[in-house]
C-alpha positions as CSV (number, residue, x, y, z in Angstrom):
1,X,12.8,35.5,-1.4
2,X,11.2,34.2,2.0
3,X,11.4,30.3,3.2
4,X,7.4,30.4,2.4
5,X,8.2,31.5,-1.7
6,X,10.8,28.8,-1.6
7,X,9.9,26.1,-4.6
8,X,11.0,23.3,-2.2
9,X,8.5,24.2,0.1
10,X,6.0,25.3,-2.9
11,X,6.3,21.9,-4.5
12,X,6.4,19.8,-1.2
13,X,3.0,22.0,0.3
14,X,1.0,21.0,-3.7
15,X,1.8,17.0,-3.0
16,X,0.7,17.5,0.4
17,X,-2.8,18.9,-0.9
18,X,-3.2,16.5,-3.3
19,X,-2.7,13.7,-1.4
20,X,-4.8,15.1,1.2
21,X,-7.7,15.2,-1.1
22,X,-7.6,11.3,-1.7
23,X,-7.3,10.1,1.7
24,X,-10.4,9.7,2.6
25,X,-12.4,6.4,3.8
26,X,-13.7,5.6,0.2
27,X,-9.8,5.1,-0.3
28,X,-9.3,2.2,2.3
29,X,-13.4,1.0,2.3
30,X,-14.5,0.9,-1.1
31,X,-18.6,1.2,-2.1
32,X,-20.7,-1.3,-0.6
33,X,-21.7,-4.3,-3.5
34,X,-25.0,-5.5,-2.1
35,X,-26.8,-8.4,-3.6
36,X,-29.1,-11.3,-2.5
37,X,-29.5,-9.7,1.0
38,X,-25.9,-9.7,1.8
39,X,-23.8,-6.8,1.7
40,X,-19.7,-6.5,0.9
41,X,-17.6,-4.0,1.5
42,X,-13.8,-3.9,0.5
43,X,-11.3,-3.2,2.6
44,X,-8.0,-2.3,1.4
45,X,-4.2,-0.8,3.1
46,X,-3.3,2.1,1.6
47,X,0.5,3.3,2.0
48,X,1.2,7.3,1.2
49,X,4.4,9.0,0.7
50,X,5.7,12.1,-0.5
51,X,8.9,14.1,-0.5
52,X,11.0,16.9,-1.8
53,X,14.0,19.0,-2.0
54,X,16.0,21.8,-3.4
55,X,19.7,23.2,-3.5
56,X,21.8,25.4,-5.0
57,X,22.3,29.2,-4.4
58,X,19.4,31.1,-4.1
59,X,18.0,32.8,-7.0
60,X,20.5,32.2,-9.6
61,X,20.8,28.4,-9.3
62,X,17.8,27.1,-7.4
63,X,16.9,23.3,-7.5
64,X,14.1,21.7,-6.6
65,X,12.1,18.3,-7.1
66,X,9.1,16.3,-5.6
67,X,7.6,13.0,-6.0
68,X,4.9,11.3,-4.7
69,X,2.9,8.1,-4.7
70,X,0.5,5.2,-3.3
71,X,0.1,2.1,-2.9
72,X,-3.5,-0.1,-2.9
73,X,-3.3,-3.5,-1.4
74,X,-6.6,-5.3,-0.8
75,X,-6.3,-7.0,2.3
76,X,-10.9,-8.1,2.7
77,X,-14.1,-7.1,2.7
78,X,-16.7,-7.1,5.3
79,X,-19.7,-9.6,4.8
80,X,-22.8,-8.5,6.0
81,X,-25.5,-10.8,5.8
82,X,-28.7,-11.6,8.5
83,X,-27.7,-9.1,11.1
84,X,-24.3,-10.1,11.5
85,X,-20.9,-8.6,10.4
86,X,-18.0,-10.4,9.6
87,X,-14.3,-9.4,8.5
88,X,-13.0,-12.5,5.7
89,X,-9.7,-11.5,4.9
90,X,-8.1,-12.0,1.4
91,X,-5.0,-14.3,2.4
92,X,-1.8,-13.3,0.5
93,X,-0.7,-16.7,-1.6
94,X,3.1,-15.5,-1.1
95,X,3.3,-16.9,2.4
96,X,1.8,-20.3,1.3
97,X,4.0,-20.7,-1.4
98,X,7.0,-19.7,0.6
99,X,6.3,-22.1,3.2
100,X,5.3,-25.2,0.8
101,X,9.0,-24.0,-0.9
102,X,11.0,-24.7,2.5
103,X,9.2,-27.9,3.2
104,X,10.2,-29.2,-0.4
105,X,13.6,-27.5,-0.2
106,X,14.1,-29.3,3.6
107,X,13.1,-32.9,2.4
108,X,15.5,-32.2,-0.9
109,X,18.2,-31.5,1.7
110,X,17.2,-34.7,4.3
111,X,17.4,-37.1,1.1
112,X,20.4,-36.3,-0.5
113,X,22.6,-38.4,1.9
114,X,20.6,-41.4,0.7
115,X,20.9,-40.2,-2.6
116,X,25.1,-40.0,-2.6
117,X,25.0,-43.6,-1.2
């Protein structure tokens, strides 16, 4: 058996050609949405990754395994409308919540003295 026949490197070389056949632009810009003379288009961060392996003595107890996957996060869309192009992005509501959290948490903290008195 050569390195190339290997099902590690069988399995690891199909993931890479599937993948390869999604990442395309369509993937991070999505189809333009046009209506009332302005035109969106979606913009999103796509995250690949792929691996594999194998062990085990070769032929009698060969191993091997492979995974894949993606991830999809919308992140804006481009506005074009009158000539002009703009980027609006799509703000995550995580960040606003964690800092609103710590300002609570902090005044929570600051009045407990007065609290205990």
């Amino acid at each position: 058996m050569t390195p190339s026949d290997s099902p590690t490197l069988t399995v690891a070389q199909n993931l890479a050609e599937q993948l390869s056949t999604t990442v395309t632009a369509r993937t991070v810009y999505g189809e333009p949405v046009e209506r009332n003379g302005t035109t969106v288009i979606p913009v999103a961060r796509v995250c690949y990754g792929f691996g594999g392996g194998g062990g085990g003595r070769l032929p009698e107890a060969a191993g091997s395994g492979g995974g894949g996957g993606v991830v999809v996060t919308p992140v804006g869309y481009i506005e074009m409308k009158e000539g002009t192009t703009r980027f609006r992005p799509i703000r995550s509501s995580t960040a606003s919540i964690i800092a609103v959290s710590g300002v609570v948490a902090w005044a929570l903290l600051r009045s407990l003295p007065k609290l205990w008195r």
